[in-house]
N, C-alpha and C positions, 0 to 999 in steps of 0.2 A: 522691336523689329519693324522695319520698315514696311512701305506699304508693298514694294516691289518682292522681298521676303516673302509675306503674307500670301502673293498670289504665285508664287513658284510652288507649284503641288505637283510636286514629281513623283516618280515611282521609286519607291525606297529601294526595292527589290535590286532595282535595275541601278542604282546608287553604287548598293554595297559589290552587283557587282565589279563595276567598271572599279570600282573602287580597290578592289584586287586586283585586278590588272595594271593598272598604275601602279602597285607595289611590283608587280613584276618584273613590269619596265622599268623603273627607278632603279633596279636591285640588277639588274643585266647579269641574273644567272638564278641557275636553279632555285629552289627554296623548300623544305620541308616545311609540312603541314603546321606544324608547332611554331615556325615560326613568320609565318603568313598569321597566323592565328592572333599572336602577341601583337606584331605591329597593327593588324586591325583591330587590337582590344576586344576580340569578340572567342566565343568559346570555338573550340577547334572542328565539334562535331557539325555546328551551323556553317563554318568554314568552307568542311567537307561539302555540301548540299551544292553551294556555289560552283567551288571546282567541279564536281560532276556535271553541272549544267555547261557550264563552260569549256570543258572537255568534249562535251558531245556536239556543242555547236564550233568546236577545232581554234577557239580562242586561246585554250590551254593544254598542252601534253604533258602525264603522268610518265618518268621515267622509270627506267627499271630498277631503283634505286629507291623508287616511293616519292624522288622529290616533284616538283613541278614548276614546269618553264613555259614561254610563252609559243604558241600554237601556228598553226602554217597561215591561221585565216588574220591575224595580227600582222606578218610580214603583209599577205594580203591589201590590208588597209594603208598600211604606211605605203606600196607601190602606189596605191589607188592617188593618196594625196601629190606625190611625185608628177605622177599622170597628168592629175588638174592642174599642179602650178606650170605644167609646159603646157597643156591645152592655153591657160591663160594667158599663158607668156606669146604664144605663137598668136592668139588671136588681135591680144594689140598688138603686135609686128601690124596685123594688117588694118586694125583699125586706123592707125597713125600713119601709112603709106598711104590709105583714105584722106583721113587727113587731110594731109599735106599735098596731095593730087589735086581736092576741090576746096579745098579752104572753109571745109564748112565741120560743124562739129557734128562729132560719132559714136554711138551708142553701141556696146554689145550685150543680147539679153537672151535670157534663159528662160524655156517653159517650169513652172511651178507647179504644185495644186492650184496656187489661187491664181494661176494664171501669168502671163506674161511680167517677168521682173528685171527691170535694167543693173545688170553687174560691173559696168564698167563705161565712164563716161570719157572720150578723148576731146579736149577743148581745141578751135583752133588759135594760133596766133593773129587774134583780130581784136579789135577796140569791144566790139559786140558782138559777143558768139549766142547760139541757141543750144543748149546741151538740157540733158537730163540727167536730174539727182539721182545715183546710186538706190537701189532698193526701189523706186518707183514701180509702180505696178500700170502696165500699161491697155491703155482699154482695147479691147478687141474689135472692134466697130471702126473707130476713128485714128487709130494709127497704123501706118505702115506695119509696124512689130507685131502690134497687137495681129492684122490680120493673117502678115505670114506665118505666124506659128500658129495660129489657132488654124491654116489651112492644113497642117501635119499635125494635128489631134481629132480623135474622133469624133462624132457628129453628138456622141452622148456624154462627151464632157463639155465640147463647148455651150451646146444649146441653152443649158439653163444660163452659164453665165453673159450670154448675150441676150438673154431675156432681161435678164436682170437690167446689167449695162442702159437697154432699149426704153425698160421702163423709168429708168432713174431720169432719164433726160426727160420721157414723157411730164414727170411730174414736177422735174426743176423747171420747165416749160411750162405747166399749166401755175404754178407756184407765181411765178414773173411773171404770168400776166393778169390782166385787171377786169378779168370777169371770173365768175365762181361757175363750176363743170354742172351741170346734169347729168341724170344719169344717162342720158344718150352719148351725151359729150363723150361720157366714160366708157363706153360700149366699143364707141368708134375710135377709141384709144387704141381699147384692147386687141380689134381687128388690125388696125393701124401698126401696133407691134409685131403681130404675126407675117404680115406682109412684110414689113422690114425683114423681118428673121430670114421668111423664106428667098428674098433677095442676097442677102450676108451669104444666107449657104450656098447659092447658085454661083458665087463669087470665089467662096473656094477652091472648088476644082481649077477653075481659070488660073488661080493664084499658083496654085502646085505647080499647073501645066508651065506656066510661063515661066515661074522660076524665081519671079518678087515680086513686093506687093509696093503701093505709092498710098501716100496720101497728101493731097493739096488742097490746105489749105482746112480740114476737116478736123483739128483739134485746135489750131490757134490759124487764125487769118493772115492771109499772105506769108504763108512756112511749109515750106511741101517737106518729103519726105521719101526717103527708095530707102526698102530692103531687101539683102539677100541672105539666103540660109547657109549657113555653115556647118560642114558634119565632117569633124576631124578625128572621128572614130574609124571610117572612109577613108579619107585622106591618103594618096600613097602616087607615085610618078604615075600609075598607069590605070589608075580610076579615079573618075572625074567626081569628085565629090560634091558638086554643084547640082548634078542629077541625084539625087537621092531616091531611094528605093519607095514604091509608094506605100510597103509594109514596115518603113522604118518610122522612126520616131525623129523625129528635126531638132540636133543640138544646140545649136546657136544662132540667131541670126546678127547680122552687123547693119546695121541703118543709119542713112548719113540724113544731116538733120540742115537746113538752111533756108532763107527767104526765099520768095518766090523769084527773086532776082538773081539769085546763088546759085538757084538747082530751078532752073524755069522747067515746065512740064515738057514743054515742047524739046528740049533737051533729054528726055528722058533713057533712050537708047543708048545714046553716048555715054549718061553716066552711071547706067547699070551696067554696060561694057566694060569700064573702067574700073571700078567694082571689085564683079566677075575675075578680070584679069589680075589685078594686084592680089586677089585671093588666091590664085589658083598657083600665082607666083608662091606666095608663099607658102602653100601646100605643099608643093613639090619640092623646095629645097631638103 
């Protein structure tokens, strides 16, 4: 067994029973118990146990016949993934009219548990583009992404992770340089953090109010950055989904990514207008 085997420690339970399901959908029709039973090699009565759980969470319907077919909340899921690949599909439409607007490359990212995660990177047609790798997790402090979703989450999930974030640098900072801390040094760290925090969070609100967040220059030098939020659950000709609701949760945001030359600060209006607009274009078709 390999090492990756070794740490896959899953739930058996929750194995055996997707693992009937799968029979159900492979088989695209009813099925009595006895013979759900046979193809999982397992005794009929432990079989039973499953179906009943699965019946009650509407994975699975019991006909009047005894046999059993797949349930209302299975069509459910398969709409669900439907859903996402036109969420996804719709949202590079407008990454790539980004794109192609400012020549610079474009990021779209999704809040997680662990925080801010890049799903989709659009390169531009240039000798040297700046883009980010799929799956990246973006800091909440030092990028645009990171700040505008963390301004549409609460104040008691961000916090600890910008503590964190705050002190990591503290200490790759004290790490890099060429004197050893005391314990005052350490003291006036730890206040040092707090104050940053309390700063981050007064940047919030601002961040919602306005409607995107920038950063220049603050995770790599001379490369700024604008984001705006996307919420294509919203989306429709006659609501502007650009305002999002301040009790809603923030789906996407799209962040264009380029030199300070590319996307200069003083620019800034202009190319969150531009943005703005090619989103809002393509919301409403």
């Amino acid at each position: 067994m390999s090492e990756i085997d070794k740490s896959r420690n899953g739930v058996k339970s929750i194995e055996i029973g997707l693992s009937i399901l799968d029979i159900l959908i492979d088989q695209r029709a009813p099925m009595k118990l006895k013979d759900i039973s046979s193809a999982m090699q397992m005794h009929p009565a432990k079989i039973h146990r499953y179906l009943v759980s699965l019946i009650i969470k509407n994975y699975v319907e019991q006909l009047d016949d005894s046999s059993y077919t797949l349930g209302a909340r299975v069509d459910d899921l398969g709409q669900a993934g439907l859903d996402q690949n036109n969420v996804m599909e719709r949202l590079t439409k407008i990454a790539v009219d980004i794109k192609n607007s400012l020549n610079c490359g474009v990021q779209i990212a999704r809040w997680f548990n662990e925080g801010p995660i890049v799903i989709k990177s659009v390169e531009p047609n240039t000798p040297i583009s700046i883009i980010t790798r799929v799956g990246s997790r973006m800091p909440l402090v030092s990028s645009a992404t990171g700040k505008l979703l963390a301004s549409y989450q609460p104040i008691s999930v961000i916090k600890p992770l910008v503590l964190v974030e705050l002190q990591q640098d503290k200490t790759q900072h004290a790490t890099s340089s060429l004197f050893v801390e005391d314990e005052v040094c350490k003291t006036d760290d730890k206040e040092d953090v707090i104050e940053q925090w309390q700063y981050f969070e007064k940047s919030l609100l601002e961040i919602r109010e306005q409607g995107y967040a920038c950063a220049t220059g603050d995770m790599m030098k001379g490369v700024n950055a604008f984001s705006i939020p996307i919420d294509m659950e919203c989306a429709s000709s006659d609501v502007d989904s650009i305002v999002v609701s301040m009790s809603r949760r923030l789906g996407h945001s799209i962040t264009v990514i380029g030199t300070a030359e590319q996307l200069p600060y003083s620019q800034k209006k202009r190319i969150i207008n531009k943005m703005l607009t090619i989103s809002k274009r393509h919301r409403n078709q």
